[in-house]
C-alpha positions in Angstrom: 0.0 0.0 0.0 1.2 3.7 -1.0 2.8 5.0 2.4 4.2 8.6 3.1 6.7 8.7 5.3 5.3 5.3 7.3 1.8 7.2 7.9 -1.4 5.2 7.0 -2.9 5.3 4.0 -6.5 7.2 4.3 -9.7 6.6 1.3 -12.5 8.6 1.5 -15.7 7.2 0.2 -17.9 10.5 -0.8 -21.3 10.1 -2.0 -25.1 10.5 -1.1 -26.5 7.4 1.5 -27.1 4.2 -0.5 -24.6 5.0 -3.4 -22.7 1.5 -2.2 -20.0 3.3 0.0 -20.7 0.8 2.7 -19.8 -2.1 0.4 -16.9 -1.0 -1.5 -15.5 0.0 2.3 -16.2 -3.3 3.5 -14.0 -5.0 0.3 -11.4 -2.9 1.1 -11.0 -3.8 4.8 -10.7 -7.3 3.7 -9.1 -7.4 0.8 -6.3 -4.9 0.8 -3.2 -5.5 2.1 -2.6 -4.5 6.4 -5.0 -3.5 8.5 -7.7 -1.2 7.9 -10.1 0.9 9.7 -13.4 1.9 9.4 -14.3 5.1 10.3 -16.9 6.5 8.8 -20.1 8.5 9.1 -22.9 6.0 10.9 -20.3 5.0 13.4 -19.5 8.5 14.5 -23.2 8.8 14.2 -23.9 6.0 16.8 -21.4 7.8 18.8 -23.8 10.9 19.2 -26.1 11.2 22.0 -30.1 11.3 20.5 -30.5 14.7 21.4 -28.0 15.6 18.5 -29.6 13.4 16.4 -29.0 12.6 13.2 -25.3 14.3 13.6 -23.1 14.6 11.1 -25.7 12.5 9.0 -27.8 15.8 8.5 -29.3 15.5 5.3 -29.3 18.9 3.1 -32.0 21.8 3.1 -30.7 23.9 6.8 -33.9 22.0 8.1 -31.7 22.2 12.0 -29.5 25.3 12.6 -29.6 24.0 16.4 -27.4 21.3 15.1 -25.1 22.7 12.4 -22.5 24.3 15.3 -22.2 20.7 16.9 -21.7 19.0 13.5 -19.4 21.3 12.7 -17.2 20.1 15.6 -18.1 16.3 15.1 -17.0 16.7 12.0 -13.7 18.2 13.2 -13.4 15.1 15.6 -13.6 12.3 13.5 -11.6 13.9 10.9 -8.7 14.4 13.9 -9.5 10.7 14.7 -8.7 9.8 11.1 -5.4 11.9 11.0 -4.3 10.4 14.7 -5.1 6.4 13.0 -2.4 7.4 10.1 0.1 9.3 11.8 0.2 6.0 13.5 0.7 4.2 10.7 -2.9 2.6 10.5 -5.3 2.7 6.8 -8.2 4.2 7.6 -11.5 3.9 5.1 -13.7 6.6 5.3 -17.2 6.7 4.1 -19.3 10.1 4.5 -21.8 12.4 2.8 -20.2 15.8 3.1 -22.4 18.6 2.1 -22.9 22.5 2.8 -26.4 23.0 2.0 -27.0 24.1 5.6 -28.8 27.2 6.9 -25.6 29.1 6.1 -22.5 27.7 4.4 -20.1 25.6 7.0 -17.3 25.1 5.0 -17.0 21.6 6.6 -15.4 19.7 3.8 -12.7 22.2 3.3 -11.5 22.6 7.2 -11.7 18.4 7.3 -9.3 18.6 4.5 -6.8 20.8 5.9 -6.2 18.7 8.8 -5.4 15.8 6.5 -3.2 17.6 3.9 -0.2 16.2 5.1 -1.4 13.1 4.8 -1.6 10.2 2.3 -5.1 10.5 1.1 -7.1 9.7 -1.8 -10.3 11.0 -2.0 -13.0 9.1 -4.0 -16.4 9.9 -5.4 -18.7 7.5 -5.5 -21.6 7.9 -8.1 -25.1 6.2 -8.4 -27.7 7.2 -10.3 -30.7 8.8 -8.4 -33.2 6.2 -9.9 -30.7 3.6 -8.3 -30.7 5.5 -5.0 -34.1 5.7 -4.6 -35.3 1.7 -5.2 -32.5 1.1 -2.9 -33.9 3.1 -0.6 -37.3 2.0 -1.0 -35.7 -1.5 -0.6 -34.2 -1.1 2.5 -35.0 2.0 4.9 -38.5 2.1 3.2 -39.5 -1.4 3.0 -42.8 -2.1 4.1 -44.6 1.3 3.2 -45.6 0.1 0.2 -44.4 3.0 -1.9 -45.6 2.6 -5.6 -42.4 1.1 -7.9 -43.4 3.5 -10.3 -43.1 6.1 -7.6 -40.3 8.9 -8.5 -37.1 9.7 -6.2 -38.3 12.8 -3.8 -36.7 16.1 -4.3 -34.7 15.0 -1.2 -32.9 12.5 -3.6 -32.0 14.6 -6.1 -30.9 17.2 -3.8 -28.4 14.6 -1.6 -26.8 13.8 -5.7 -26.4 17.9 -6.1 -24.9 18.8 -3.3 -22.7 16.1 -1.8 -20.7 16.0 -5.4 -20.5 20.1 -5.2 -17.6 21.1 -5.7 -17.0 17.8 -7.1 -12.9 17.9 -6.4 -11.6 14.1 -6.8 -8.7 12.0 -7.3 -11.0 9.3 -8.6 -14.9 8.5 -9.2 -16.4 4.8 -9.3 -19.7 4.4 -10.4 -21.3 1.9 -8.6 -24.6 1.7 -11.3 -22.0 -0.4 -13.4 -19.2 -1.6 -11.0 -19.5 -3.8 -8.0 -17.8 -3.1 -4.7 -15.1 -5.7 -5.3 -14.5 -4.0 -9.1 -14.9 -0.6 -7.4 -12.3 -1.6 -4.8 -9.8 -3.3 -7.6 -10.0 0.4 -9.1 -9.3 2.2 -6.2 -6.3 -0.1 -5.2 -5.1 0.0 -9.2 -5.3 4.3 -8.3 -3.1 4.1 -5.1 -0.6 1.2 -7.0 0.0 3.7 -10.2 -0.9 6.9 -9.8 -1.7 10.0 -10.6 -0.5 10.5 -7.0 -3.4 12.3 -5.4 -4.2 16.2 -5.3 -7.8 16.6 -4.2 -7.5 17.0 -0.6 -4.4 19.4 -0.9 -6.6 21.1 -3.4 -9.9 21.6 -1.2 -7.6 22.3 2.1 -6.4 25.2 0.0 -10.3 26.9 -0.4 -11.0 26.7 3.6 -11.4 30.4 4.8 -11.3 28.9 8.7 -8.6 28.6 11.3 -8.5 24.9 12.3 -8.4 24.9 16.1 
């Protein structure tokens, strides 16, 4: 696995929930050579305490200002969390939604990215097609309410596609419409084996306005 200076190797999994992030993480912590971590965004969501509920999982549309300070700073922690697992030479896999369609602009992905520019880290987009999205949806979360096949996504849907690929600054994209995990893994690891060596979170780290405490 690509190293820099001994740290861990870090892949982020970006994309909207049930774009297959879960399952191309899951092939990469068993399949890829060393240990590997998972650390991504419903385990730091399980972490939260109800009242702060859904956390860092908020979807788009500012519907909870309350929240946004405290996700702003949960954010921050399992980001530091990430950066401590390579600095001690573990991989860490990293599946999240980031976003900044809250009631004001956060800036979150941007001040995550600055505390893991000195790090090896390849930043992945993972694409699905919204019709996909939604019948997996429907097929898991939604099973049971009978919702019409012929039903189309929500506005929700389409809104989770816009903004979590906005700006849409990547070292790679997998589609997971045509690709399986395993084949979206076996891209991913072909990435980190021959390069281009990655930019993307030197390049977003470089548009944060914010100190990072």
């Amino acid at each position: 696995m690509t190293r820099a200076n001994d740290y861990g190797q870090i892949i982020i999994l970006n994309g909207v929930p049930r774009s297959g992030k879960s399952g191309i993480a899951a092939v990469i912590m068993e399949k890829f050579e060393g240990p590997w971590l998972s650390l991504g965004v419903d385990k730091f969501k399980n972490l939260t305490s109800q009242r702060f509920s859904p956390g860092i999982g908020l979807r788009p549309g500012g519907e909870r200002p309350d929240l946004e300070p405290w996700i702003v700073l949960f954010y921050a922690a399992m980001y530091e969390s990430i950066a401590n697992h390579s600095r001690l030479g573990l991989n860490v896999v990293t599946d999240v939604g980031h976003h900044d369609s809250y009631s004001t602009p956060r800036g979150i992905l941007f001040n995550c990215a600055r505390r893991l520019k000195e790090l090896p880290v390849l930043f992945v987009g993972v694409r699905c097609p919204t019709a996909i999205v939604w019948e997996r949806r429907r097929n898991t979360w939604l099973k049971g309410k009978n919702i019409p096949e012929d039903t189309p996504p929500p506005d929700i849907v389409h809104q989770w596609e816009r903004e979590v690929h906005t700006p849409g600054i990547y070292d790679l994209e997998v589609d997971t419409a045509s690709l399986s995990p395993d084949e979206c893994a076996t891209v991913i690891l072909q990435h980190l084996k021959k390069g281009p060596a990655p930019t993307a979170i030197q390049r977003l780290a470089e548009m944060s306005t914010d100190k990072v405490e």
